[in-house]
N, C-alpha and C positions, 0 to 999 in steps of 0.2 A: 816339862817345858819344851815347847817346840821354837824351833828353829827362826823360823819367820819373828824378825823382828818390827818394833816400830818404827816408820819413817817419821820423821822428827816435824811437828807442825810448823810452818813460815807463820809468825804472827802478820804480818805485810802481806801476803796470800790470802790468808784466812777473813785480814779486814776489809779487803778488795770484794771478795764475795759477799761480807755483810752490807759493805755501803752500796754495792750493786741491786742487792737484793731491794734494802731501806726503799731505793727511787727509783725502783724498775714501774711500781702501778701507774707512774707518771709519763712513762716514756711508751712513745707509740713503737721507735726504731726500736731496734737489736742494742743492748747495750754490749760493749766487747771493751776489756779492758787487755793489755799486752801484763801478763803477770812475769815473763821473761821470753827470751829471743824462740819461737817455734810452740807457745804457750800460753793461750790464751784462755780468758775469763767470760763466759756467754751467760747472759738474762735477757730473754724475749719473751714476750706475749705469743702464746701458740695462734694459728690460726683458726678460724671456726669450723672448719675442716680438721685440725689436728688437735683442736683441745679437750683436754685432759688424756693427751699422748704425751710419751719421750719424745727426744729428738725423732726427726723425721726428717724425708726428703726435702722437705720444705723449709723446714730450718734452715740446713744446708743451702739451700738458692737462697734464702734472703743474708746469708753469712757471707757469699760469695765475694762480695763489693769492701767485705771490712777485713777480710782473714787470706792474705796468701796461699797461693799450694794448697788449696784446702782439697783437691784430691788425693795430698799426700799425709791427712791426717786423720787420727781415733778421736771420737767424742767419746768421753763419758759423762752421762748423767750423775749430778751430785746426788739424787734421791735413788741410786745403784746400790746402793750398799747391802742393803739383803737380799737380792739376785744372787751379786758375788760369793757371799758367806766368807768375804779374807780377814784373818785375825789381823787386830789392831786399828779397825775404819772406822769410824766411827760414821751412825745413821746421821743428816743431816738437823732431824733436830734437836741432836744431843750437843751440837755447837752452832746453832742457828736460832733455837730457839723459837719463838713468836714468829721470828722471821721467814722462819722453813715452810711456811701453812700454804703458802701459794704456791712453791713447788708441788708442799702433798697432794695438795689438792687438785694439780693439772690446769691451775691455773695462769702457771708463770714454767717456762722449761730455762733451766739452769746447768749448764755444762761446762765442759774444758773442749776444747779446743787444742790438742797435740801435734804435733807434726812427728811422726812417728823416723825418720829420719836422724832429726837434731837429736832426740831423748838416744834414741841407737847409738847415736857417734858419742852423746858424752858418757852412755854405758861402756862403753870399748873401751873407751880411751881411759875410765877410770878402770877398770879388770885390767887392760894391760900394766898399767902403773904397777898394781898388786904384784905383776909379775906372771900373770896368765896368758898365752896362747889364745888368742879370740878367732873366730871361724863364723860369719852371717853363715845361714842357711835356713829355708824354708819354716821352721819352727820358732827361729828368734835369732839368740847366740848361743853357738857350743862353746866351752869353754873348759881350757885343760891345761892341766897342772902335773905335769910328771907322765903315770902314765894312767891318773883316774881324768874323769872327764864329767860334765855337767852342760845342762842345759836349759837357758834361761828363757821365758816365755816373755817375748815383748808387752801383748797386747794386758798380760796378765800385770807387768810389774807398773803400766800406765796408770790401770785404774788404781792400783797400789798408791799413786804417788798423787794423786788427783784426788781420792777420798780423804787419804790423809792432809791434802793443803801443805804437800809440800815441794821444795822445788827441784829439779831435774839432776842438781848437785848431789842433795840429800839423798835422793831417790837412790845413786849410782854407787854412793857410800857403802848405805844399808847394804843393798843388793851385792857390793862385792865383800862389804864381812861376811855376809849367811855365806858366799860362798868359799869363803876363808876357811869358815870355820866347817862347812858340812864336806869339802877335802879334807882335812884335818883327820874328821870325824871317820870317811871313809877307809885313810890310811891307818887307822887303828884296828880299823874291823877287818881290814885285811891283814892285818896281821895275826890275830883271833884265828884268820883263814887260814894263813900257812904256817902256825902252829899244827890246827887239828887236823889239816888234809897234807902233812908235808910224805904224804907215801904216795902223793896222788898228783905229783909234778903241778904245785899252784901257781897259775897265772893269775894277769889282767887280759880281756881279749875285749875292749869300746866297755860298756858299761856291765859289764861282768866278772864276776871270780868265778877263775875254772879250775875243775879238777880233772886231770885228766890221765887214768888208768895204764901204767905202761904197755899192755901186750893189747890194748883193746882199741876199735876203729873207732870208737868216740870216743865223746868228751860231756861234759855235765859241768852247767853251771849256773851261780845265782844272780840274778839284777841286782846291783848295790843299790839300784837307783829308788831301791823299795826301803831304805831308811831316808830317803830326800823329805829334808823338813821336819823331821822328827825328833826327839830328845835323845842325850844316851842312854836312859833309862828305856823308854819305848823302842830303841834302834837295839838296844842290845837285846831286847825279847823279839823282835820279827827274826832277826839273825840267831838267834837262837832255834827259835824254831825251824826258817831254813837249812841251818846247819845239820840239825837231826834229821831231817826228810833225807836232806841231799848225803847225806852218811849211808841210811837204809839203803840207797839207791844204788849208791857204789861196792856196800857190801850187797847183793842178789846181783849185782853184774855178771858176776863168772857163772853164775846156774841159769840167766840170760843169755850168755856166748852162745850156750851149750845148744841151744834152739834150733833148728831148721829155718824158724823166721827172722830169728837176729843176724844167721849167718848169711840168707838171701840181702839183707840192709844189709853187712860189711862189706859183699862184694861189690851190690849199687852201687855204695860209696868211694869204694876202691875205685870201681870202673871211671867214675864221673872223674877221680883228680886225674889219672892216669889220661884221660882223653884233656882236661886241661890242659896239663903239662902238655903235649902233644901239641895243640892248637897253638900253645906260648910260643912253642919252637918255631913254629911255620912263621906264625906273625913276626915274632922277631931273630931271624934266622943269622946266626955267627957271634948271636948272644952268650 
């Protein structure tokens, strides 16, 4: 069983796209319905230039006149769903039906409309609730709980909540139990970790358990981030398997020291903090 839950269908979402769909053959405009504030519901007729395309530039210019900020938002196509491959989406005509034949077909383009903005502020604000640490940064939100840390893919969890027909509440829910529970799950496995490495001084250092050898100028360590999403049954076999690599590794270190090429990398290393420390001083001098 993996991680990644269901976001919960809107039946009011879901029948906004059927009835759009029902009376879009009829309508020459863009239909756009507001499914909530930053969230909107798109069926247009492609143009003969763009049919039997996705969304397109063009879409976009004819959406300009009915949708705000629209260069602050993600479209995703509702006939996306096996591009994506995210558990629990379902393909459009397994809840469309009859209806779906003119998306498949390229005859009708049907999307969402995001404001990627809004969907952001009400992820935050529902993670901080939880009790998390939030951080924007180039990838999405980091997000950190103690001293483990996670990071959330915006553009990934939109189509999440778009395929599913659900609303930007539900969306932020879901997204912060997985992430309730996949810290949880971490702090267990690190504990597994300083059980079997406590000779080997165990930290956390961002998204890592380290071990690190008393007399020796490095350090070894595994990404937790390689159980994200996964069960405890499958999370406790990849950590297992990293556990015994990274075991072997730490016992052959001392007949590693012993090298001519290990000992040339300790002094590197040495040399590089040593001029750090050096540089600190100058910058901040009476520090």
């Amino acid at each position: 069983m993996r991680l990644k839950a269901m976001m919960q269908r809107n039946p009011r979402i879901e029948q906004t796209w059927l009835e759009m769909l029902k009376v879009a053959a009829d309508s020459k405009e863009p239909l756009v319905e507001i499914l909530e504030r930053g969230y909107y519901a798109v069926v247009l007729h492609p143009t003969s230039t763009t049919k039997g395309a996705s969304a397109t530039e063009d879409d976009f210019e004819r959406l300009e006149p009915h949708i705000p900020n629209l260069g602050g938002t993600r479209a995703v196509n509702l006939n996306s769903a096996p591009r994506f491959g995210l558990p629990h989406t379902g393909d459009i005509a397994s809840w469309a039906g009859p209806l779906a034949a003119g998306v498949l077909n390229g005859g009708l383009h049907a999307l969402a409309v995001v404001e990627v903005e809004v969907f952001k502020r009400r992820l935050a604000e529902r993670l901080a609730a939880c009790g998390f640490q939030v951080e924007e940064n180039e990838q999405g939100l980091r997000v950190e709980q103690g001293q483990f840390t996670e990071q959330i893919n915006l553009p990934t969890s939109i189509v999440r909540m778009v395929l599913s027909r659900s609303r930007m509440s539900c969306a932020a829910r879901t997204i912060s139990t997985e992430v309730q529970i996949q810290c949880a799950l971490t702090t267990d496995f690190f504990r597994f970790f300083q059980r079997r490495f406590r000779a080997y001084h165990p930290s956390v250092l961002g998204h890592y358990f380290i071990a690190s050898p008393g007399k020796s100028c490095v350090a070894m360590g595994w990404d937790y981030w390689e159980i994200r999403g996964k069960g405890r049954r499958e999370a406790r076999r990849v950590f297992q398997d990293a556990a015994d690599e990274l075991e072997d590794l730490l016992k052959a270190l001392p007949r590693e020291e012993k090298s001519i090429k290990f000992r040339d990398l300790c002094g590197l290393i040495q040399t590089e903090v040593k001029h750090d420390r050096r540089q600190a001083e100058v910058d901040n001098p009476g520090r």
